[in-house]
N, C-alpha and C positions, 0 to 999 in steps of 0.2 A: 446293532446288538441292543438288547433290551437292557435296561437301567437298574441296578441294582439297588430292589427297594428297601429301606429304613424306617422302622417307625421308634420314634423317638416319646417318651413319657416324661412328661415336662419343658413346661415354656417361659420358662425364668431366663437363667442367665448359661449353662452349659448346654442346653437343649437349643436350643437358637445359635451359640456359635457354632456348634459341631453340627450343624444343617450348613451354614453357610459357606463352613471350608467341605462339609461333601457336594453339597451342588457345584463348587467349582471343581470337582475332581467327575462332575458327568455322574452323580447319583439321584435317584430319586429320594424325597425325604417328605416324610409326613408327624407331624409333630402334634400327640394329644396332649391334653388340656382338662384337668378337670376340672377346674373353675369357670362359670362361665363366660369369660372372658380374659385379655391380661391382666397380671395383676400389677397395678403400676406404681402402689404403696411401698413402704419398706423404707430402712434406714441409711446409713451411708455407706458405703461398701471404698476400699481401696482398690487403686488399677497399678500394681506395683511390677518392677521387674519383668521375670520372662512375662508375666500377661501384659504388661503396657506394650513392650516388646511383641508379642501378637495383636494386639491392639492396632499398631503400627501398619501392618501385613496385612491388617486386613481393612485401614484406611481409617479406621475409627480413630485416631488418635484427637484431632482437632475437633471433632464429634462429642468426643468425650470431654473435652477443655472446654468448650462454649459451655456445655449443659455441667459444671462443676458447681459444689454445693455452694462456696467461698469462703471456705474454713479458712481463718488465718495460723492456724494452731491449735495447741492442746493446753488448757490453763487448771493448774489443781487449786481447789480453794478451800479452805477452811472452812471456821466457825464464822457466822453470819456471814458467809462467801468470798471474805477477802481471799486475795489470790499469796497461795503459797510458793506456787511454782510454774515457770509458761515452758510449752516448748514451741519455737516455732512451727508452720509446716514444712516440709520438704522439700529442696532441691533438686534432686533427682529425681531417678525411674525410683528407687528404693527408700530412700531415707527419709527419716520422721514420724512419730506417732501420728500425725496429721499429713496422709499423703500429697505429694505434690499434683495428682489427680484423683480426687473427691468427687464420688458422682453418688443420685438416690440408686438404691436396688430397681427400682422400678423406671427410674428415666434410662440405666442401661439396657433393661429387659427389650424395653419400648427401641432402640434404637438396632437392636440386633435382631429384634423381629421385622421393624420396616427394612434393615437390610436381605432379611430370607422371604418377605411373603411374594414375592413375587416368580418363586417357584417352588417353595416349602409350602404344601397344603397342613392348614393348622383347623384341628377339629377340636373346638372351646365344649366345657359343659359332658364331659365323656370322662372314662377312665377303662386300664385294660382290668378286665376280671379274669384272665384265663391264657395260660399260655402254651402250648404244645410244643414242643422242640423233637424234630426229628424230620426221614425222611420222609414222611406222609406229613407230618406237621405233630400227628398223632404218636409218634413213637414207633412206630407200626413199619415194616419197608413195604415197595408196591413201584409204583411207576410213575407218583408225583414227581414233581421237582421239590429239591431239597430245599427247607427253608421253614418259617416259624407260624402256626397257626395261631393270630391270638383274636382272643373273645374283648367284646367290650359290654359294658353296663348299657350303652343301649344301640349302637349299632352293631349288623352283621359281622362275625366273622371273618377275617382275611387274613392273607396269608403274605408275611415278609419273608426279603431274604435272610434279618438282623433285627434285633430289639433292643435300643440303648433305655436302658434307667436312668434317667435322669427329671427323679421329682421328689430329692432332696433327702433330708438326714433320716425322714420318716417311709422313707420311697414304698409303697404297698406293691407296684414290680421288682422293687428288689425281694418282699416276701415270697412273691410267688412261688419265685424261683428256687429263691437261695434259705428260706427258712428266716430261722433266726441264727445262721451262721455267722454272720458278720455280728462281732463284736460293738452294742452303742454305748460307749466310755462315758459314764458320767464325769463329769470334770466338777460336780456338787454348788451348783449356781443355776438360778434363778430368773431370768430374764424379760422383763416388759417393755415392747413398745409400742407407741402411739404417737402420731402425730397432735401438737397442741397451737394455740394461736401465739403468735409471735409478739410482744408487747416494747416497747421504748425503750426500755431497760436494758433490753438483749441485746447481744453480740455476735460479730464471726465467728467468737471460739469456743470450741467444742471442751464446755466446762465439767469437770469431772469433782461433785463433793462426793465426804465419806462420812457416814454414822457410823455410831459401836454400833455391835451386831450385824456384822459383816453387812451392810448395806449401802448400796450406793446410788448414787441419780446424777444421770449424765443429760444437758440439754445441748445441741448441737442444730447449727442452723442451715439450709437448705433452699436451695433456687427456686423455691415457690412462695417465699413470704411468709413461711411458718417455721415451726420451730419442730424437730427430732426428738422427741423426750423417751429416757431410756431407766426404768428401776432393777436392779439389781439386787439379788440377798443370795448369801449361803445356803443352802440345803445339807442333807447328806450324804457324801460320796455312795451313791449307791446305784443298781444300776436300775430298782426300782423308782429312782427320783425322774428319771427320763419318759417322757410319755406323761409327767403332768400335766400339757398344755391340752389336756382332755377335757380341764372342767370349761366351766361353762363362763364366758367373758363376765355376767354378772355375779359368779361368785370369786371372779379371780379380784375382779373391783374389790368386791368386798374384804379379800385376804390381804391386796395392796393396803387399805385404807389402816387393816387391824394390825401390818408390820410397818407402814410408814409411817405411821399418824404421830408418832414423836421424833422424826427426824430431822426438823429444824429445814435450816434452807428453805429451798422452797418447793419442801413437799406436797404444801396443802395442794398452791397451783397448778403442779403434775394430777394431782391425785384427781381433782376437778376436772382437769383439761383429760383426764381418761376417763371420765364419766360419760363425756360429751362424746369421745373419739369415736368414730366409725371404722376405725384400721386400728384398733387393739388386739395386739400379736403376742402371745406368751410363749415361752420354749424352757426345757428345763436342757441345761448346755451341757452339750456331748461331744464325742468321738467315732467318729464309725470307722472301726479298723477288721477290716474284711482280708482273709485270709486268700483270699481270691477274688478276682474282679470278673470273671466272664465264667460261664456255664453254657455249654455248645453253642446255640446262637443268640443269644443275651450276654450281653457287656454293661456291666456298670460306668457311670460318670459322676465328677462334680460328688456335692456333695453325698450323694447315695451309695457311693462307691469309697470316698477316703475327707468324711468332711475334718477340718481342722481345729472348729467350733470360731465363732465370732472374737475370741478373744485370740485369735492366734493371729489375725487380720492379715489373713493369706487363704479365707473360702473361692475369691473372685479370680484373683489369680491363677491356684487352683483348677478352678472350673474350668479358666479361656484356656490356658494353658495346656489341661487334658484333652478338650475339645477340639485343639489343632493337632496333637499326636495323635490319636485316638484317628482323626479323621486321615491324616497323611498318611500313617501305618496300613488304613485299609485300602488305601488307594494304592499303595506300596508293594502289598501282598495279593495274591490272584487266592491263599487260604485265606476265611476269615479267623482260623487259629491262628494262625504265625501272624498275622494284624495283630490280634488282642494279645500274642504273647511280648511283640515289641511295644505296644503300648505300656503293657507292667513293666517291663525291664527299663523304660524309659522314664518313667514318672513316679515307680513305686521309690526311689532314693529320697525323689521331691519331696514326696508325699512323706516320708518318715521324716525327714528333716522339719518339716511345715508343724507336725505334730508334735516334736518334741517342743514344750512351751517353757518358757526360761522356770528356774525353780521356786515353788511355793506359787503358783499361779493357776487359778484366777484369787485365792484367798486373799496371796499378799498385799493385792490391791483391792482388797475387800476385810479389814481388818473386824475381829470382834469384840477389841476392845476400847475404851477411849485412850489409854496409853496406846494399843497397838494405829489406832486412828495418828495418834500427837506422830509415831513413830513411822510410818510409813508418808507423814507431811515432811517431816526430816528428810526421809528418803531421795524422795522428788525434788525439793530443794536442793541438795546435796548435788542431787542429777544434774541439775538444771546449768549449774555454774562450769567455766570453761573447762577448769583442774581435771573435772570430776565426768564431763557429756562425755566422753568417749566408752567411759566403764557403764555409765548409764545408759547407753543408746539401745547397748545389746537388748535391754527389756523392753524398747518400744519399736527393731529393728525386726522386723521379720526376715527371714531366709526365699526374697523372693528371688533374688536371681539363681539361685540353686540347682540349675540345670543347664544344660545347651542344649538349643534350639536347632533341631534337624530341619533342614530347606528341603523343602517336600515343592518347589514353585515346579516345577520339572514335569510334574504329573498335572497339571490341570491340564482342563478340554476345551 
């Protein structure tokens, strides 16, 4: 029997695992890429719960522990950096602001694509432009076989049996399809990052200062010798604040320089080490809450389909998490309706729980005031002590095991 073919849009972190549990289910899968190559930059991502858990199943686990950033923790620091508050990292599959498995976005990218390239064709440098759904491809009926015509920006034509989305909060195949149906929730924050050089002074932990005017600078360190640097500010909840990261890298410098430039700490050396950066990445941080994930044969993933936004630290989870439902479902069902309809039934619980983010967040830890700055150092101290870590955990505990995991092993080929 011929192979049931997938072309998948995106080769990050949900486009790559959901190839690698369909090849073991006997599908064919092709994976575009509009970048010209991978991209292997990006910040720290957690492997929490049900995804460490998939993680596991799919042998990555110790894969993942070698290539670990070596965060030892989360420390909050005040005025001229003294440390207000540490928290360890984590024990478990779950627990800890600082997961007990720390990896770069792109060292996972990197480890899930050399598990799929060796029957996942990945075409770099492309993107779809065009998609037809129906029984001719075109909408049209006739005597094709059933399945999806899509277009790209610079090769032919072809034709799948399925088209997953999965190329992220901004997904241009989720437009095609679905419009602007899905809901992108600004959460009203601001986000830059860049990789910067690593200097004597630095540490394992992932230090988190706070200015008035809701702004903050996180540097966190990484298995290559350098250092994670992350700026954060308020914006306004609105849902035109999303889609800022249009302008142009040298005037976002310039906006950084004009809101950090009195922030103390150690703004200036962020602010310099993004001058230099060649992986300067801005995002205005959202929600994508999509009333529906799949329209006839396009299915949503990952973040395209139910992102949680960075500060919920349950994207990656998430992503692997859908990516092994998502693929078992279809290997499960001979429809690919009743697939995508146990995929929602399956994950959309996940997914609303992952979203709901503890209350006053991302503000509360981005205060606007220097009282509310003094007051939210309170906070975390407060947290920090043994009385008190268990009522605090909840704000730095994500809801990753949140689900049971269906044994789909039955169906490989």
């Amino acid at each position: 029997m011929t192979k049931p073919r997938v072309l998948i849009s995106g080769a990050s972190i949900a486009g790559p695992a959901l190839a690698y549990w369909l090849n073991r289910y006997g599908w064919s899968t092709t994976i575009v890429e509009r970048a010209p190559s991978l991209r292997t930059g990006g910040q720290n991502v957690d492997v929490r719960g049900a995804g460490r858990e998939v993680g596991r199943r799919m042998g990555l686990e110790d894969d993942i522990r070698a290539a670990t950033t070596g965060e030892v923790g989360t420390r909050f620091l005040g005025r001229g950096g003294r440390t207000v508050a540490e928290f360890p990292a984590g024990t478990s599959d779950s627990d800890g602001a600082t997961a007990e498995l720390e990896i770069l976005r792109g060292d996972l990218a990197a480890l899930l694509v050399s598990r799929t390239s060796g029957e996942t064709e990945y075409r770099f440098g492309d993107r779809i432009t065009g998609i037809a759904d129906g029984t001719n491809g075109d909408g049209t009926t006739g005597t094709a076989p059933p399945g999806v015509v899509v277009s790209f920006e610079h090769a032919p034509d072809e034709r799948f049996d399925l088209v997953v989305a999965a190329d992220g909060i901004g997904s241009s195949t989720r437009r095609l399809v679905f419009g602007d149906e899905p809901e992108i929730r600004s959460l009203g924050l601001e986000t830059s990052y860049a990789t910067i050089p690593r200097t004597a002074a630095d540490d394992d932990w992932w230090r988190w200062y706070n200015a008035a005017g809701g702004r903050s600078i996180t540097l966190r360190p990484d298995s290559h010798g350098t250092i994670r640097a992350a700026m954060s500010f308020v914006t306004e909840r609105t849902r035109a604040e999303v889609g800022a990261e249009r302008r142009t890298v040298d005037e976002q410098r310039a906006r950084l320089r004009r809101i950090f430039g009195d922030a103390g700490w150690e703004a200036h050396r962020v602010l310099d080490g993004f001058d230099q950066a060649d992986d300067l990445y801005f995002e205005s941080i959202g929600q994508v809450r999509a009333p529906r994930w799949s329209s006839g044969r396009v299915v949503l993933l990952g973040d395209a389909a139910y992102c949680a936004s960075p500060v919920s630290g349950m994207g990656t989870s998430l992503s692997i998490t859908g990516a092994y439902v998502l693929a078992g479902e279809l290997a499960a069902h001979v429809d690919h309706r009743d697939a995508f309809a146990g995929y929602e039934r399956l994950m959309r619980p996940y997914v609303e729980q992952a979203q709901q983010l503890p209350p006053g967040t991302p503000r509360l830890a981005n205060p606007m005031t220097r009282a509310g700055v003094a007051a939210f150092g309170l906070g975390v101290r407060l947290a920090s002590t043994p009385v008190l870590g268990r009522i605090g955990s909840r704000f730095f505990v994500p809801p990753a095991d949140a689900i049971e995991l269906p044994d789909y092993a039955h169906l490989e080929r």
